[in-house]
C-alpha positions as CSV (number, residue, x, y, z in Angstrom):
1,X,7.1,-73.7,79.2
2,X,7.8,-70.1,78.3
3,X,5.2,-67.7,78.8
4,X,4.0,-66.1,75.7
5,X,4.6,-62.1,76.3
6,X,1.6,-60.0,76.0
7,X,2.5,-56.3,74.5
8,X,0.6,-53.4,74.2
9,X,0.3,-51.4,70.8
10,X,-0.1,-47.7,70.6
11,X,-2.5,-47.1,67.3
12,X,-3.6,-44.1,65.8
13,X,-7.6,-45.1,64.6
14,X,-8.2,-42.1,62.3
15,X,-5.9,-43.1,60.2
16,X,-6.6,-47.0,60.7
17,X,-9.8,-46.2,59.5
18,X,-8.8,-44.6,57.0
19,X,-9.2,-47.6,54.0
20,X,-12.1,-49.7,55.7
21,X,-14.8,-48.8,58.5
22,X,-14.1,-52.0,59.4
23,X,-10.9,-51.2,61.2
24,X,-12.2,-48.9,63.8
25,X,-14.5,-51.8,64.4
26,X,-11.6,-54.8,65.4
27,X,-9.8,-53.3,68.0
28,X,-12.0,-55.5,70.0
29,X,-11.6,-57.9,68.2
30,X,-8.5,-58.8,67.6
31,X,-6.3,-61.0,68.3
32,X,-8.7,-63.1,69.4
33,X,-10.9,-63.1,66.3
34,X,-10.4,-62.4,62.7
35,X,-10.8,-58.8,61.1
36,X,-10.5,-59.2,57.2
37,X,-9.1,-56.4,56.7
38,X,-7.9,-54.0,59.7
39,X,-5.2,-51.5,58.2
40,X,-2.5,-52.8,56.4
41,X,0.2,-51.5,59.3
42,X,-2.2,-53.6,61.9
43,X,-2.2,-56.6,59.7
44,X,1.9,-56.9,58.8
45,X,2.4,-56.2,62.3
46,X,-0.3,-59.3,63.6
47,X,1.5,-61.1,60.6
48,X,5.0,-60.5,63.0
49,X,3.5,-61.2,65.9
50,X,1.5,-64.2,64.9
51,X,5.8,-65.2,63.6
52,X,6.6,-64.8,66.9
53,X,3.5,-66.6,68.9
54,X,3.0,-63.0,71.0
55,X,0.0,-61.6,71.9
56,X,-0.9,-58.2,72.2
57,X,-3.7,-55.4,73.1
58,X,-4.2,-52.5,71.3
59,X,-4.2,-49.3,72.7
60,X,-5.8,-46.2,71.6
61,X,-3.5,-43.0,70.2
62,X,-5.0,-39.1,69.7
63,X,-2.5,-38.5,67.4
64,X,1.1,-39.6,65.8
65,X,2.7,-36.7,68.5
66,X,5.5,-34.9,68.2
67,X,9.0,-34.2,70.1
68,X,7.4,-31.4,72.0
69,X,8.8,-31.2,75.9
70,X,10.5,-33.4,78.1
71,X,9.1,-36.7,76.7
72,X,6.7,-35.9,73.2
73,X,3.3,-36.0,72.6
74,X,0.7,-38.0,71.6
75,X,1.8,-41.9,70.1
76,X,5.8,-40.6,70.3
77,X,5.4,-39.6,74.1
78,X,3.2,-43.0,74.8
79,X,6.3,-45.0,73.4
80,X,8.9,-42.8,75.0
81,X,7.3,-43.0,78.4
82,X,6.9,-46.8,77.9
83,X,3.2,-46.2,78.3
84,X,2.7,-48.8,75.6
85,X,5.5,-51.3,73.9
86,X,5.3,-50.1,70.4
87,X,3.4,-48.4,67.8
88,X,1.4,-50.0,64.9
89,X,1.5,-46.8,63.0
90,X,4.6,-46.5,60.9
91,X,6.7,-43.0,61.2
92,X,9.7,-41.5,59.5
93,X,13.0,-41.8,60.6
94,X,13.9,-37.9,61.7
95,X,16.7,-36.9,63.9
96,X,14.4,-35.4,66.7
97,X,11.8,-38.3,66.5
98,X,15.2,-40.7,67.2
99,X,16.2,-39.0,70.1
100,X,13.3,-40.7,71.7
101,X,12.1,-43.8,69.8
102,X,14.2,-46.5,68.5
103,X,12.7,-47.5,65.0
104,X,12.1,-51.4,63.8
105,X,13.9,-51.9,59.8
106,X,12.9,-50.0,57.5
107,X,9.2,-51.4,55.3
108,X,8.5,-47.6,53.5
109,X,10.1,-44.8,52.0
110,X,8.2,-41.7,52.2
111,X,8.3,-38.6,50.4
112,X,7.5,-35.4,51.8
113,X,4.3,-33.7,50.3
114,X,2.6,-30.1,50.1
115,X,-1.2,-29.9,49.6
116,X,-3.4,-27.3,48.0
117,X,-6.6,-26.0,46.8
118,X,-6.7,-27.0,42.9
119,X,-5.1,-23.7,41.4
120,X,-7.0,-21.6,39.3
121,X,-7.0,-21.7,35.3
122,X,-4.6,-19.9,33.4
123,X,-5.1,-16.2,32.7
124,X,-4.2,-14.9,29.6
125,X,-4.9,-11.3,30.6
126,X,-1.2,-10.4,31.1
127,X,-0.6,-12.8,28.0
128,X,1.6,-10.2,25.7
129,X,4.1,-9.2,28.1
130,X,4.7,-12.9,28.9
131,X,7.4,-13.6,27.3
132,X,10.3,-11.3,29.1
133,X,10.1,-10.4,32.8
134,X,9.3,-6.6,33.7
135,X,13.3,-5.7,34.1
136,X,14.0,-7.3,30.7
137,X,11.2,-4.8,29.1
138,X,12.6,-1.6,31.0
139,X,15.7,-2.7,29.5
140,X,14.3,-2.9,25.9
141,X,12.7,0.2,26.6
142,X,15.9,2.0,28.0
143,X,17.8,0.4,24.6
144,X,15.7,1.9,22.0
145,X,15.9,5.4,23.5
146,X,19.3,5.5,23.9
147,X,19.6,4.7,20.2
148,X,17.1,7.6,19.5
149,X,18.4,10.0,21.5
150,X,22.4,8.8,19.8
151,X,21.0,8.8,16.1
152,X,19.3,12.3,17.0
153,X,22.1,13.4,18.8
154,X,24.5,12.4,15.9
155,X,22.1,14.1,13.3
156,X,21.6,17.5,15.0
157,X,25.4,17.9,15.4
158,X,26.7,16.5,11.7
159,X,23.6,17.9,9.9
160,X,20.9,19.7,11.4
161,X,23.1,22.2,13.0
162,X,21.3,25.1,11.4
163,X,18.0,23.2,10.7
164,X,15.0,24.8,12.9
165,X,14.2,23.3,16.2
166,X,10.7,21.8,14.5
167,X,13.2,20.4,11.7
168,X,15.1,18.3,14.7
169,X,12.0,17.5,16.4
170,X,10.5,15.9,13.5
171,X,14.4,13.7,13.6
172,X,14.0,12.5,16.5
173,X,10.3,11.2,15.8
174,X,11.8,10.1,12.1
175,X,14.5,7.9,14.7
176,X,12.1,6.7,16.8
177,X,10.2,5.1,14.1
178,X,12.8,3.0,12.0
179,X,14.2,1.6,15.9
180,X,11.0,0.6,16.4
181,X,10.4,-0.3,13.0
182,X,13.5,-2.9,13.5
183,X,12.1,-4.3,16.8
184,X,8.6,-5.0,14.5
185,X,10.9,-6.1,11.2
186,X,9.7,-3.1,8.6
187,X,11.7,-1.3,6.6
188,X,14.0,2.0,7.9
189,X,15.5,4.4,6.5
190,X,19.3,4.0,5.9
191,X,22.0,6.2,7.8
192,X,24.0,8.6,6.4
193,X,27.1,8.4,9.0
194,X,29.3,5.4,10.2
195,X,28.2,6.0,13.8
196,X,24.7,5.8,13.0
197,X,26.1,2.3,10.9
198,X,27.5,1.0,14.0
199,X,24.8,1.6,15.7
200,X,22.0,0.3,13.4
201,X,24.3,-3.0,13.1
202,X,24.4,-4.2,16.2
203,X,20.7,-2.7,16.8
204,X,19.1,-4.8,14.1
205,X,21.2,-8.1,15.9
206,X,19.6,-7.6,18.8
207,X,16.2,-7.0,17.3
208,X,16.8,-10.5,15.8
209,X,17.5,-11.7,18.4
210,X,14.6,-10.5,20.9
211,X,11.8,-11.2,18.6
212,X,13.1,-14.7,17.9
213,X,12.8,-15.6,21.5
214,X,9.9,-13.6,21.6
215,X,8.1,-16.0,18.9
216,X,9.6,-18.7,20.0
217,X,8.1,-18.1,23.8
218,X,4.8,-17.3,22.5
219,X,4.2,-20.2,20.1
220,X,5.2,-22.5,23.0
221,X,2.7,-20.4,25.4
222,X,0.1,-21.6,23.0
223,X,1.4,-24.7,21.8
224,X,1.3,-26.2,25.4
225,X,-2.2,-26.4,27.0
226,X,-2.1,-24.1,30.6
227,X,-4.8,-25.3,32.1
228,X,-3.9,-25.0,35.5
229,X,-0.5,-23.3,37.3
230,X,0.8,-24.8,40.1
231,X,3.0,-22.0,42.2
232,X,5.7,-23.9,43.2
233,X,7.0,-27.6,43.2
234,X,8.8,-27.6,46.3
235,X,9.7,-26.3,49.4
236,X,12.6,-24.4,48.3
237,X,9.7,-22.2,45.5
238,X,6.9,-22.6,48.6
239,X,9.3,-20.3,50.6
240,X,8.9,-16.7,48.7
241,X,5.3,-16.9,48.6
242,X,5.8,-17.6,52.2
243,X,7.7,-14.7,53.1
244,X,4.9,-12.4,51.2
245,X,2.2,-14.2,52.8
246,X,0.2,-15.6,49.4
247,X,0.1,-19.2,51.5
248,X,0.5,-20.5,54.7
249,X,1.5,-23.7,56.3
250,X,-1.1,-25.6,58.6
251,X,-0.8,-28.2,60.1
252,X,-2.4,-30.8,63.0
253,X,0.0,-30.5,66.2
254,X,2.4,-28.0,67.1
255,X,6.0,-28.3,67.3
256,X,6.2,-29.9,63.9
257,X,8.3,-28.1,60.6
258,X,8.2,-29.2,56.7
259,X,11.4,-30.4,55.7
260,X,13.6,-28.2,53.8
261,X,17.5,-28.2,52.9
262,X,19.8,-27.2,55.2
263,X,20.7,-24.4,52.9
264,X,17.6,-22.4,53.5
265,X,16.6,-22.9,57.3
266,X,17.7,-19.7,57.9
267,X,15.2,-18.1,54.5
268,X,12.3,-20.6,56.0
269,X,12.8,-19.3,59.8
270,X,12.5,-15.9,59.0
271,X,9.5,-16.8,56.4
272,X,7.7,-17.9,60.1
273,X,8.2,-14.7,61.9
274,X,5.2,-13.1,60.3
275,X,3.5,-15.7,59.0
276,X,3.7,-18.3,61.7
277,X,2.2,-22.5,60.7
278,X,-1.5,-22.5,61.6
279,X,-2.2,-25.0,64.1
280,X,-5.7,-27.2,64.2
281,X,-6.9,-30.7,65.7
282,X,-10.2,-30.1,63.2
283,X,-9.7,-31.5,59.8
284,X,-12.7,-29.4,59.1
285,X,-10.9,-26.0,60.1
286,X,-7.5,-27.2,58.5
287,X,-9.5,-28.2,54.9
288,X,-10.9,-24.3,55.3
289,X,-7.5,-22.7,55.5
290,X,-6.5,-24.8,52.6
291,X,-9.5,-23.4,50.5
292,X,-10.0,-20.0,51.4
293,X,-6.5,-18.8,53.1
294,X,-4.3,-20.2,50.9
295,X,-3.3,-22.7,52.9
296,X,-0.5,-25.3,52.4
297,X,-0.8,-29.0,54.6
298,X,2.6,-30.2,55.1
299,X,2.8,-34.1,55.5
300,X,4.4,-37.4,54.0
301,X,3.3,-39.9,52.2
302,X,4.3,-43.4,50.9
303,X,6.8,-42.7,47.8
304,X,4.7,-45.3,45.5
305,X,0.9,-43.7,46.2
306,X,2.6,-40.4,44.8
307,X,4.7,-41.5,41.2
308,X,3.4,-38.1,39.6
309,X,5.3,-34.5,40.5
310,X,1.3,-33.2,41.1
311,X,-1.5,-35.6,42.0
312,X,-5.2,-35.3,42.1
313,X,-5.2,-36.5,46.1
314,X,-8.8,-35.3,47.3
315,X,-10.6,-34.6,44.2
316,X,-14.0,-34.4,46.0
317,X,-12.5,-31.6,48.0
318,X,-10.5,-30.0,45.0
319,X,-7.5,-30.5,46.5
320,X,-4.4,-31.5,44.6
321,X,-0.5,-32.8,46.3
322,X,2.6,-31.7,45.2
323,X,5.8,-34.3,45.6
324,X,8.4,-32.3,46.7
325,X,11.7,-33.5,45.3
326,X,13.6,-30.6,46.9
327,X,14.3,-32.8,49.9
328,X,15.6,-36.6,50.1
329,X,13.2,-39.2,50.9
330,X,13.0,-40.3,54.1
331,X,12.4,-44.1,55.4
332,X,9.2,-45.3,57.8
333,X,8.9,-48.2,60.4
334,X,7.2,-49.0,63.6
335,X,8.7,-47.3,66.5
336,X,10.0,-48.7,70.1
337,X,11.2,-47.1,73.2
338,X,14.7,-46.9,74.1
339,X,16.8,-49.7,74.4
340,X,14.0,-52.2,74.1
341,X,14.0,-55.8,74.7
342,X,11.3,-56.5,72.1
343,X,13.1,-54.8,69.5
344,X,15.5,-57.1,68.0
345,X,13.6,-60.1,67.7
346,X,11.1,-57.9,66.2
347,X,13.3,-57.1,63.3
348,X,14.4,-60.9,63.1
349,X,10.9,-61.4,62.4
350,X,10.5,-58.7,60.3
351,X,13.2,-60.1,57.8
352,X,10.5,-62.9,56.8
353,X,7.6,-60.9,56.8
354,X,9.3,-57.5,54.6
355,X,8.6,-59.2,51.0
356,X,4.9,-59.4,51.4
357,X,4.3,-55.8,52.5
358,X,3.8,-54.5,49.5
359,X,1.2,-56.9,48.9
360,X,-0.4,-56.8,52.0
361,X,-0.4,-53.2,51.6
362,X,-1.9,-53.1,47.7
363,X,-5.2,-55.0,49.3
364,X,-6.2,-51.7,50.3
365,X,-7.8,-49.2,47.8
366,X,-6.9,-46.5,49.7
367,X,-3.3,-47.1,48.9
368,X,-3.1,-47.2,45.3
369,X,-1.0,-44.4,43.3
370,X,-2.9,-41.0,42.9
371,X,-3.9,-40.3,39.3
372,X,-1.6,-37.7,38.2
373,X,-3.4,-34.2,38.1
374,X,-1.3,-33.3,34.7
375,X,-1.4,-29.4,35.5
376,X,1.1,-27.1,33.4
377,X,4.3,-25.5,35.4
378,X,3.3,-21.7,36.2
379,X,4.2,-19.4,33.2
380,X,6.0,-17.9,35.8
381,X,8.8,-20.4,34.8
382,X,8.4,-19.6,30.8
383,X,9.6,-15.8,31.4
384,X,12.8,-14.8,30.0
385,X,14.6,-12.8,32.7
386,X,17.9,-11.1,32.5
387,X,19.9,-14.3,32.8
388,X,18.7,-15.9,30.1
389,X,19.7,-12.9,27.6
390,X,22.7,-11.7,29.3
391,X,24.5,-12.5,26.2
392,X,23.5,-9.8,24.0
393,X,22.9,-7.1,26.1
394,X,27.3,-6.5,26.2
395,X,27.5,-7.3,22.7
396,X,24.7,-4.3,22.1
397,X,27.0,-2.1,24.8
398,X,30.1,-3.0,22.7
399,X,28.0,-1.8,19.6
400,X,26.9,1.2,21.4
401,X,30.6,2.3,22.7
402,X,31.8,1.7,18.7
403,X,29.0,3.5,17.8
404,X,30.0,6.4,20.5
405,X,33.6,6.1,19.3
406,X,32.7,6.8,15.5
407,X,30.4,9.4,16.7
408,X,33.3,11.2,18.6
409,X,35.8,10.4,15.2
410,X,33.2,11.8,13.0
411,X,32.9,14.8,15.1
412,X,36.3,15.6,15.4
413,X,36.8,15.4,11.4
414,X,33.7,17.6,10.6
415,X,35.5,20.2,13.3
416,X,38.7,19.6,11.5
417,X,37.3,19.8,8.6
418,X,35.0,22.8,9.3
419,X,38.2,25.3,10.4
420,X,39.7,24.3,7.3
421,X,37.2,25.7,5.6
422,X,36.5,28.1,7.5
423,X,40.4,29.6,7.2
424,X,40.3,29.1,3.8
425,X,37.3,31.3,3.6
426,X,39.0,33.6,5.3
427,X,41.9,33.9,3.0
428,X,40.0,33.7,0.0
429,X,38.3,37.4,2.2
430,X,41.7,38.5,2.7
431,X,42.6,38.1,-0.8
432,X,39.8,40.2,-2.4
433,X,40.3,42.4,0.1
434,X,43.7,43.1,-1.1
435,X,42.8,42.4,-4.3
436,X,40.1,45.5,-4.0
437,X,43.0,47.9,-2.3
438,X,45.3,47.3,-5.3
439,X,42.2,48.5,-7.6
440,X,41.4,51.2,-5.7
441,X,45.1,52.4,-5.7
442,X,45.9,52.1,-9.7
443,X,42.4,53.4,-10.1
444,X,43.4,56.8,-8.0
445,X,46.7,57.1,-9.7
446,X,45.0,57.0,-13.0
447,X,43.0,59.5,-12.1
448,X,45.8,61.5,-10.4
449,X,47.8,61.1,-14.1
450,X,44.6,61.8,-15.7
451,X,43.8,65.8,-13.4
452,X,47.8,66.3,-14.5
453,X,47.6,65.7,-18.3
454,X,44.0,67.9,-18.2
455,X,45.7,70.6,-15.9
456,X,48.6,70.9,-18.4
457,X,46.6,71.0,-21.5
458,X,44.8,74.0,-19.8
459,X,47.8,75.7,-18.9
460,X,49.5,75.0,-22.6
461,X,46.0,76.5,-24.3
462,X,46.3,79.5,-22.2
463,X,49.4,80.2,-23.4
């Protein structure tokens, strides 16, 4: 007769403890007497073992371990090192972790998730200049002075040439008033020149514009309930407040890194360089980074206990879980060492066992799906920047250069115009000028006909 192998299993008890006390309690028990309920990874693998009439001892694990050195830490290393025969807590399948462990078919899919202190509520003090981003208001700001100082410029050189300097003061405030007047939908004053045209055309389209989106942002801001704002929904959003250290990552073991696309390891490596992952065994110190330090825990967790982008996870500790859809899920399953003789008829077992999981794993309370925490996206993500009205800022420069254009046409004809005036001014001056010599001249040759007739008279008398 055969002999029925005896294999030892490497478990982690924090975490099969987790669901029931009760668990902690059957390691001495089983499998030689029955534990109702001893962590739903213990019980589908006794279910596989019972399939394949093996017996087995389980061994006590400080910690799932990483890749860390020669041979990995903690349950990783005790499988590696053949320290124990396999390991009833299920892991992901990562590159590194392969490199040391073979891994049983697939039972899970996990999702990688990013837990915080529950954000703060909204704050409506900076609730007016919501709307647009700060470059988008310099912009606005830069826009309507550049149409004052134009329509001023325009005015001082077409008609308040001679005017006093108070007179073209009091034109630029007058210009001031009807741009901003457009921006705020009053009435303005009309122009007097086609530049000024061109530019309050194109000016009152972009005022439109603006305070369309403007409206339409704010009725949305308070349409929508902000409770709460989550600051980022994934790694790839968790990385810029990394880099100006508002969070931090912590984490239980060294050696281990959040998943992120291969697009930004380079961003996320140089995020570490001043703000390094905070390492602690103590769930005590690593739930006080989290609440006071901004702290970020890094983990996984089955994809159906997480259905909701944000989750109310630990609601007596106020902490909340983000599901970070940034990166691919990844899949979970009981890990061997190397080239193991076990391992096959394992997964022949497995085959039978893989439709009740689910149901041997919904027994647990622990495992049912978090209640979604329904918190608002940060208004961060409601700001119009740049990009989103990059449209009409060259159709106002377009306006602007007609506007410039007309400006310059409009010059040139009142300068054209101007010396035409002005020389026919000066031969109207010529005119009278000769005009006034021709008087003067009959005028002394009557009088020099006049002295003769006089001086002959006299001499005739005489006579």
């Amino acid at each position: 007769m055969k002999e029925t192998p005896l294999l030892r299993i490497g478990i982690v008890p924090s975490l099969a403890g987790t669901d029931q006390e009760e668990a902690i309690n059957c390691f001495d028990k089983l499998p030689n007497s029955p534990c109702s309920q001893p962590g739903f990874e213990v019980e589908i693998i006794d279910a596989i073992f019972k399939l394949l009439h093996w017996n087995y001892t389980l061994v006590i694990a400080d910690e799932y371990g990483s890749v860390s050195g020669a041979s990995g830490t903690g349950l990783i290393g005790m499988v590696h090192r053949g320290e124990v025969d396999t390991g009833a807590s299920a892991m992901r399948f990562l590159p590194d972790r392969m490199s040391l462990v073979d891994f049983a078919y697939p039972i899970w899919y996990f999702k990688q998730s990013l837990t915080i202190a529950k954000p703060q509520a909204y704050s409506y003090r900076h609730f007016v200049f919501t709307p647009f981003d700060p470059f988008v208001w310099l912009l606005l700001a830069v826009t309507v002075l550049l149409c004052v100082l134009l329509d001023w410029a325009v005015n001082c050189l077409l008609l308040l040439r001679h005017r006093t300097a108070k007179r073209r003061v009091f034109a630029s405030v007058i210009s001031l008033q009807n741009y901003v007047g457009m921006l705020l939908m009053q009435n303005v004053n009309l122009p007097r020149f086609a530049s000024c045209t061109v530019i309050v055309s194109f000016y009152a389209f972009f005022s439109f514009v603006l305070t369309n989106y403007y409206e339409s942002v704010m009725t949305g801001l308070l349409a929508v309930p902000l409770n709460r704002r989550v600051p980022f929904y994934g790694i790839d959003k968790l990385i810029p407040l990394l880099e100006t250290k508002e969070k931090l990552l912590v984490y239980f073991t060294e050696g281990t890194e959040p998943m992120y696309p291969e697009s930004l390891k380079a961003r996320f490596k140089a995020s570490l360089v001043g703000n390094p992952i905070q390492v602690s065994p103590s769930l005590s110190t690593v739930d006080d980074i989290i609440t006071h330090q901004g702290g970020v825990y890094f983990g996984s967790e089955f994809e159906d206990k997480i259905p909701f982008r944000v989750s109310d996870s630990i609601p007596d500790k106020g902490f909340i879980t983000v599901r970070d859809d940034t990166v691919a899920s990844t899949m979970g399953s009981f890990i061997f060492p190397k080239n193991s003789t076990y391992l096959k008829r394992f997964n022949n077992a497995l085959i039978h066992v893989l439709p009740g999981v689910h149901r041997i794993k919904g027994r647990y309370p622990g495992q049912r799906p978090y209640p979604s925490a329904e918190y608002s996206a940060w208004v961060g993500g409601l700001t119009l920047t740049l990009d989103h009205l990059w449209e009409i800022f060259p159709i106002w420069l377009t306006g602007l250069s007609l506007a410039v254009l007309c400006w310059l046409l409009e010059l040139y004809g009142w300068r054209r115009k101007n010396q035409q005036k002005m020389a026919s001014e000066k031969n109207n001056t010529v005119g009278m000028l000769f005009n006034h010599l021709n008087w003067f001249q009959v005028k002394n040759g009557r009088s020099a006909f006049l002295n003769r007739d006089i001086n002959y008279f006299n001499s005739t008398s005489t006579a």
